[in-house]
C-alpha positions, -999 to +999 in steps of 0.1 A: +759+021+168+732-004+156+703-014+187+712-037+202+684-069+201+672-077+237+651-107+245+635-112+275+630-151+293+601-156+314+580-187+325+569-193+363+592-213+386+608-244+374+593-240+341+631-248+325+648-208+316+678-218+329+683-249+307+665-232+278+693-202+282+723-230+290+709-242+252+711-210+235+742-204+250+761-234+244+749-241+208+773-227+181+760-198+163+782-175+164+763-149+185+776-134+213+747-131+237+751-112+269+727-122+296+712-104+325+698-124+350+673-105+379+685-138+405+708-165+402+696-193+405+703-225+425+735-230+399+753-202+382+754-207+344+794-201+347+817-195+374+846-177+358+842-143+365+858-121+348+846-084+362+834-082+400+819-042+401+801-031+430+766-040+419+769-069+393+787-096+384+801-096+348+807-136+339+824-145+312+816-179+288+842-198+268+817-190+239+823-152+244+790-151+261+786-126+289+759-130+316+757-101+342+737-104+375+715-073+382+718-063+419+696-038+418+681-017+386+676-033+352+682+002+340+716+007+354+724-030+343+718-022+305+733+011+306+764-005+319+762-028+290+759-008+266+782+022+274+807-010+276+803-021+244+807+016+230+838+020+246+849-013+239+851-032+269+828-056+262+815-073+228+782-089+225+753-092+198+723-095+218+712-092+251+688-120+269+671-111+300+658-138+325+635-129+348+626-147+382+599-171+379+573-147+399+581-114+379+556-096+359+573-090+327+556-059+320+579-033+341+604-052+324+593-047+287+586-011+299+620-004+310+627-002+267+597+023+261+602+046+290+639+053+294+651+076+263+690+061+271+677+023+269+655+031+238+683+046+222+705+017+224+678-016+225+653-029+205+632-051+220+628-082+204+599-103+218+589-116+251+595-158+253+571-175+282+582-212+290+553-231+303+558-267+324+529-288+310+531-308+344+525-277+366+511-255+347+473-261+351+479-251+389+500-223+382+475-209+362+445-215+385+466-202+414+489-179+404+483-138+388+522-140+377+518-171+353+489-161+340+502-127+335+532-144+319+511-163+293+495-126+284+528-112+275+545-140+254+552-136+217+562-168+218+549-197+237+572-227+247+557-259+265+581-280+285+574-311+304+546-322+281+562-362+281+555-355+320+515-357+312+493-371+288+485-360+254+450-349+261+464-331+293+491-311+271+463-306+241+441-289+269+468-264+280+477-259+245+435-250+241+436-229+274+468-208+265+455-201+235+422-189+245+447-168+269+467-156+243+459-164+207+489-141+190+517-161+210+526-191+184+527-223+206+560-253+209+565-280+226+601-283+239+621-308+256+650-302+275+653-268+262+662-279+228+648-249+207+660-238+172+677-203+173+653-194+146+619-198+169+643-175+200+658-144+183+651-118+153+611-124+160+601-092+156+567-094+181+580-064+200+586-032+179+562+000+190+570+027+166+590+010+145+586-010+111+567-039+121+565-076+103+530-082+108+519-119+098+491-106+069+466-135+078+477-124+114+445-133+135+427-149+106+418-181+120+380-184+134+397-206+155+414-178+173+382-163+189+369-186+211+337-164+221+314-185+196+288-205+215+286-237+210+267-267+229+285-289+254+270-317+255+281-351+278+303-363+247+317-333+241+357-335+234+364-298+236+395-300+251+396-268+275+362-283+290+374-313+316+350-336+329+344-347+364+336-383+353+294-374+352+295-355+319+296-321+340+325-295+329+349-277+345+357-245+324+387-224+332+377-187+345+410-173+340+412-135+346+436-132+314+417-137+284+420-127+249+392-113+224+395-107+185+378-071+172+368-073+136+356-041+114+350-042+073+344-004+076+372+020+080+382+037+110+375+079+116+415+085+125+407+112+149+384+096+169+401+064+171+431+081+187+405+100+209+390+066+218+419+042+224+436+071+244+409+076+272+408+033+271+445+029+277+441+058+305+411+044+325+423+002+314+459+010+309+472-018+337+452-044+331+460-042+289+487-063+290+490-065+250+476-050+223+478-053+184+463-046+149+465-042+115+440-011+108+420+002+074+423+037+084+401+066+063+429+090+045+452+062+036+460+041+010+485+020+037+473-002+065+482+008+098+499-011+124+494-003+162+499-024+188+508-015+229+517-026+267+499-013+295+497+027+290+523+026+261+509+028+225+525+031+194+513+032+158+529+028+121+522+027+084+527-004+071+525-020+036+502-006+010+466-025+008+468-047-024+443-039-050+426-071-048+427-072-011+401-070+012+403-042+038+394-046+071+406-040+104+418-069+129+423-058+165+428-081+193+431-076+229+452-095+257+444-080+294+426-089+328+394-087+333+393-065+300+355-049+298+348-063+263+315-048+254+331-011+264+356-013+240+336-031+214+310-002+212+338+025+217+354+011+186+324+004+168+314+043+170+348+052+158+341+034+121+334+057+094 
């Protein structure tokens, strides 16, 4: 049996999942998408229940969706899914996972990597983050989850933003990226997203053969750690003023940083390297990625990770006329970036 694609939804409270997921589920494609929600919310998606077992609920659509309610173990909840399908019982395409608007979609995206039955069955997809453009400046100040949320995201979708201004939504979109600069960024409204930006986006696969973007991270504009003066005209959008030309800059414990090498990496002692990082950091690395020139190899090689979990692959061969160079970056809390720029710096060739 083919893996089965798995999605998961995530965005802080009231950010718009459910009417995002109502969207994908009503629109015509064709799909049939089973969901698995971690809470219902204030409204179930459907009422007609179809299979009432012990520990979930197993609802099904007029579309020939399914959504299933977890009780208790994600696990157990996708096993069940899955050794229905096998035997029959149940047909579906996909598999989207909402979480509640306070989880940490880490153990989630875990749950793939770490359970030999689940990683036999799923691939996971990506990891989509909804963000409320009217709330989200104080979730972010406030709130670990949201900005943990932001970290995570392979895909970025802004809701609310005809709530607030256009400088106020240009700001966030400044700050999330500075957060997060290999999440591509949308605006939504009303959860109206095409199917293309939600499934088949590939920003998930450890171990696997990975569709890396080639000018992935090329922009200077990603790396937000050059200096520059801010003076009491400044327009930089992250940097709000308080009316007397002073700023307020965001501090936000998530952060992002770009690593950049023309020389090739030792193999041997990169492994060595990012092993004792992902030991020591391993919690606070909430994503990980790169496109590598590695000595001994005439492929670059893709690695990228969550928390502890690391995974590496060749990729495409370098072209003749290309330039090769390695492009790391590095998503995490309170992420010690001089450590790892000097432990990766004494691991070039």
């Amino acid at each position: 049996m083919a893996l089965i694609p798995a999605t998961i939804l995530t965005g802080f409270l009231g950010s718009g999942k459910t009417t995002l997921l109502k969207r994908i589920l009503s629109e015509a494609h064709g799909q049939k998408i089973a969901v698995i929600e971690n809470e219902f919310g204030e409204e179930n998606i459907d009422t007609d229940i179809l299979v009432t077992e012990s520990k979930e609920q197993i609802v099904q659509m007029s579309n020939g969706c399914i959504c299933c309610t977890i009780r208790e173990d994600l696990r157990e909840a996708l096993q069940l899914l899955a050794a229905k399908k096998r035997k029959g019982l149940l047909d579906f395409d996909r598999v989207v996972i909402e979480t509640t608007g306070l989880a940490d979609p880490g153990p989630v995206a875990q749950t793939f990597f770490m359970d030999d039955e689940i990683a036999e069955s799923y691939l996971l997809d990506s990891i989509l983050t909804l963000v409320d453009a009217k709330h989200a400046p104080q979730q972010l100040d406030d709130r670990q989850e949201a900005r943990r949320q932001v970290g995570f995201a392979d895909q970025i979708f802004i809701s609310k933003s005809d709530l607030v201004a256009a400088e106020e939504t240009e700001a966030l979109i400044h700050r999330l990226k500075h957060m997060n600069p290999r999440a591509p960024q949308q605006k939504v409204h009303f959860g109206e997203v095409p199917l293309k930006d939600v499934f088949d986006l590939r920003g998930f696969n450890l171990n696997a053969k990975l569709d890396i973007d080639p000018d992935f991270l090329n922009e200077e504009e990603h790396d937000h750690d050059h200096d520059h003066e801010h003076g009491e005209h400044c327009d930089h959008p992250s940097h709000a003023h308080d009316g007397q030309g002073r700023h307020h800059h965001h501090d936000d414990d998530v952060k992002s940083f770009v690593y950049r090498a023309d020389r090739p990496f030792d193999p041997a002692r990169l492994e060595d390297f990012l092993g004792a990082i992902v030991n020591i950091y391993g919690p606070r690395m909430l994503r990980y990625k790169g496109v590598l020139h590695m000595q001994g190899t005439e492929r670059k090689v893709i690695f990228q990770g969550v928390h502890q979990l690391m995974g590496s692959d060749l990729g495409p061969a370098w072209a003749a006329d290309e330039k090769r160079n390695s492009r790391m970056v590095f998503i995490g809390i309170d992420l010690p970036r001089e450590i790892l720029e000097q432990g990766l710096e004494q691991c070039l060739v």
